[in-house]
C-alpha positions in Angstrom: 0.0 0.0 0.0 1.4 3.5 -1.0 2.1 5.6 2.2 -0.5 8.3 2.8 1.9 10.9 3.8 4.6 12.0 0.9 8.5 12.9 2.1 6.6 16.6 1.6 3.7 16.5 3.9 1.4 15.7 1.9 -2.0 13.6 2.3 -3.2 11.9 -1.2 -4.8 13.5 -3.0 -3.9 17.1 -2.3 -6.7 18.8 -0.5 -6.7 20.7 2.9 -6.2 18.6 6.1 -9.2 20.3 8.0 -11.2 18.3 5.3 -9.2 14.8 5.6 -8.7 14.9 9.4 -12.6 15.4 10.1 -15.6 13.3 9.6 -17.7 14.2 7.0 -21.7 13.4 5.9 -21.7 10.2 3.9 -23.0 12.2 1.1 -20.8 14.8 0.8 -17.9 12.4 0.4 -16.1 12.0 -2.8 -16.0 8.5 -4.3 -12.4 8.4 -4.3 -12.1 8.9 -0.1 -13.3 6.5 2.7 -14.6 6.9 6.2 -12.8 4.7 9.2 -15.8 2.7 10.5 -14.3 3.6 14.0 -13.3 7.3 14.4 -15.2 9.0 11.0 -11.9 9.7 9.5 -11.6 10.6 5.6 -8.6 9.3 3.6 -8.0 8.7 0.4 -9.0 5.1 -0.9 -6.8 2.4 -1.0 -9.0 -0.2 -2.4 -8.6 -2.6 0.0 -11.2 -4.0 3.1 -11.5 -2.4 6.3 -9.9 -4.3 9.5 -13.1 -5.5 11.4 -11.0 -7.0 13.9 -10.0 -2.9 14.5 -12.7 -1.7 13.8 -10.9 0.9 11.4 -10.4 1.5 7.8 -7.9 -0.1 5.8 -6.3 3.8 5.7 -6.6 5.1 9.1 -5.1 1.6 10.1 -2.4 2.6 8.1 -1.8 6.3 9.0 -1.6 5.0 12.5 1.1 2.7 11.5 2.9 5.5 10.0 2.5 7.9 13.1 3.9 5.4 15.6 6.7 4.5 13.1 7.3 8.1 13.4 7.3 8.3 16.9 9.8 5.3 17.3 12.8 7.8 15.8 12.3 9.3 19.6 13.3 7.5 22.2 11.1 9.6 24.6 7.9 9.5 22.3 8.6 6.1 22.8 9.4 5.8 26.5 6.2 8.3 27.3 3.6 7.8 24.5 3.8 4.8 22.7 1.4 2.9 25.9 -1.2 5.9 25.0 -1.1 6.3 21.8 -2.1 2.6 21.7 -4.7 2.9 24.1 -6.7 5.7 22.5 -6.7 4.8 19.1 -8.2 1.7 20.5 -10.5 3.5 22.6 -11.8 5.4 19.8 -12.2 2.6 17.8 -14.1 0.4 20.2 -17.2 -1.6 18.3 -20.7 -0.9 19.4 -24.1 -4.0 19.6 -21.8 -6.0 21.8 -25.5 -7.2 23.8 -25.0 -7.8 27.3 -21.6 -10.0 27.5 -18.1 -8.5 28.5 -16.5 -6.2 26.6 -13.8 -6.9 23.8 -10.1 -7.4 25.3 -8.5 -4.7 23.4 -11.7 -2.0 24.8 -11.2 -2.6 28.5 -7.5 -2.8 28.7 -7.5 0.4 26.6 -9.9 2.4 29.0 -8.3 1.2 32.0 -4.9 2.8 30.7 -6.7 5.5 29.3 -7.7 5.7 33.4 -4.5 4.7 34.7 -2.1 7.2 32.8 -4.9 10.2 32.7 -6.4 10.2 35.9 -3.7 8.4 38.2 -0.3 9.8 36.0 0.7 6.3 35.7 3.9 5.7 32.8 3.3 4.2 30.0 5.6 1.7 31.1 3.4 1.0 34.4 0.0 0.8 31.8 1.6 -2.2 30.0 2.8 -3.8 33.4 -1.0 -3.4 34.3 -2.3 -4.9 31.1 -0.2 -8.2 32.0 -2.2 -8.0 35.4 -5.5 -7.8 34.3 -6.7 -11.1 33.1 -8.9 -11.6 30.3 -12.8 -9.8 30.0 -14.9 -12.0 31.8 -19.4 -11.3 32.7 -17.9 -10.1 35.9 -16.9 -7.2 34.0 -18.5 -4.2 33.0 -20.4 -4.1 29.7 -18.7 -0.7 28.8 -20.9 0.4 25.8 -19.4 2.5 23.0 -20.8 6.4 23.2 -22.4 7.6 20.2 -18.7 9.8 19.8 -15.6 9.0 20.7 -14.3 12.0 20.1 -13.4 14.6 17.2 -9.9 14.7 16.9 -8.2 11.1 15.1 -4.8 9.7 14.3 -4.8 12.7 10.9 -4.5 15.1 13.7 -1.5 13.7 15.3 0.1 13.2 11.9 -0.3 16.3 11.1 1.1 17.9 14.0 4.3 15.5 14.2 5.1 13.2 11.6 3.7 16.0 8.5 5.5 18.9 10.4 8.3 17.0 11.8 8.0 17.8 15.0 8.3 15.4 17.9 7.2 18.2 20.7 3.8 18.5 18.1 3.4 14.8 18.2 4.0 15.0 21.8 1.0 17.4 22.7 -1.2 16.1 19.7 -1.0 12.7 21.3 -1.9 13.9 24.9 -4.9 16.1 23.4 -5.8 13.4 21.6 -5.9 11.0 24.4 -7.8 13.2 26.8 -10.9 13.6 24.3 -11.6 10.7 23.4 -11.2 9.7 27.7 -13.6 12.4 27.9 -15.6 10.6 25.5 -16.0 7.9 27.6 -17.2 9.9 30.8 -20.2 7.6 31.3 -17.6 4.8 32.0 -15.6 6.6 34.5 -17.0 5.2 37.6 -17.1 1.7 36.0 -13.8 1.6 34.4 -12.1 3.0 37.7 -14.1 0.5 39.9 -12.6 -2.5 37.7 -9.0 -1.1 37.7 -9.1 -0.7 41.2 -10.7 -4.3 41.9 -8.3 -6.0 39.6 -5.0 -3.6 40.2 -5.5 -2.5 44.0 
């Protein structure tokens, strides 16, 4: 797959990034773009399926690749945001119907770090150690619906504010804006996701 982001900055094809790195209506949208399933996102198409598994277009799956392969040239991007990164575009990208059973793996142990690093300052480091901790989902837990948003901002905003611009310090704060909307998304959880960290972590 051709890389969505040229050596230059640029998103394919050409048009402004307020446009790509928003949702749009469905018919507004040109035939040549897609919408991510999980976060609204527009991006050029690729041609190929989304990831269901993700929950995500083919192309915002890929633009996050590209952001965290950006962030990986920083060791302190890495040290401090790679647990976070992780965990929201996961959050955002959480599946909705799931009925009445436990919620999917990668949704719970994403709100609990989401939980852990934004409300308790935990490292990124001490989020995965948690993960490990936690078990697997099981009807003890929570159902943890999807909201009907999951925030505005998405993986084009963090790419454009780091890897586009080349800046580590604007992936840096992109990231933790990022993260703290779509947590703030999630405010109906709070209580729930805090009470199952805390029974499972202590």
């Amino acid at each position: 797959m051709q890389s969505l982001v040229h050596s230059g900055g640029r998103v394919l094809p050409p048009e402004p990034p307020q446009l790509l790195g928003r949702a749009s209506t469905r018919g507004d949208r040109p035939d040549d773009m897609t919408t991510c399933p999980g976060c609204g996102l527009e991006l050029p198409a690729s041609g190929l399926a989304p990831d269901r598994r993700r929950n995500a277009s083919a192309e915002c799956w890929q633009l996050y690749g590209e952001v965290q392969g950006y962030a990986l040239r920083y060791l302190r991007l890495v040290r401090d945001l790679h647990q976070l990164t992780v965990d929201t575009y996961a959050a955002q990208h959480a599946p909705g119907g799931r009925g009445g059973g436990p919620p999917p793996i990668g949704v719970a142990y994403a709100l609990a770090g989401l939980h852990l690093a934004l409300d308790r300052g935990r490292s990124g480091l001490e989020v995965r150690a948690a993960h490990q901790r936690m078990g697997r989902p099981d009807p003890s837990w929570p159902r943890l619906p999807r909201p009907a948003s999951t925030g505005s901002m998405t993986v084009f905003d963090v790419a454009a504010a780091g890897l586009m611009a080349d800046s580590p310090d604007g992936h840096d704060r992109a990231v933790r804006a990022w993260a703290a909307e779509v947590w703030a998304a999630w405010s109906a959880e709070h209580t729930a996701v805090a009470a199952l960290t805390g029974r499972l972590l202590g």
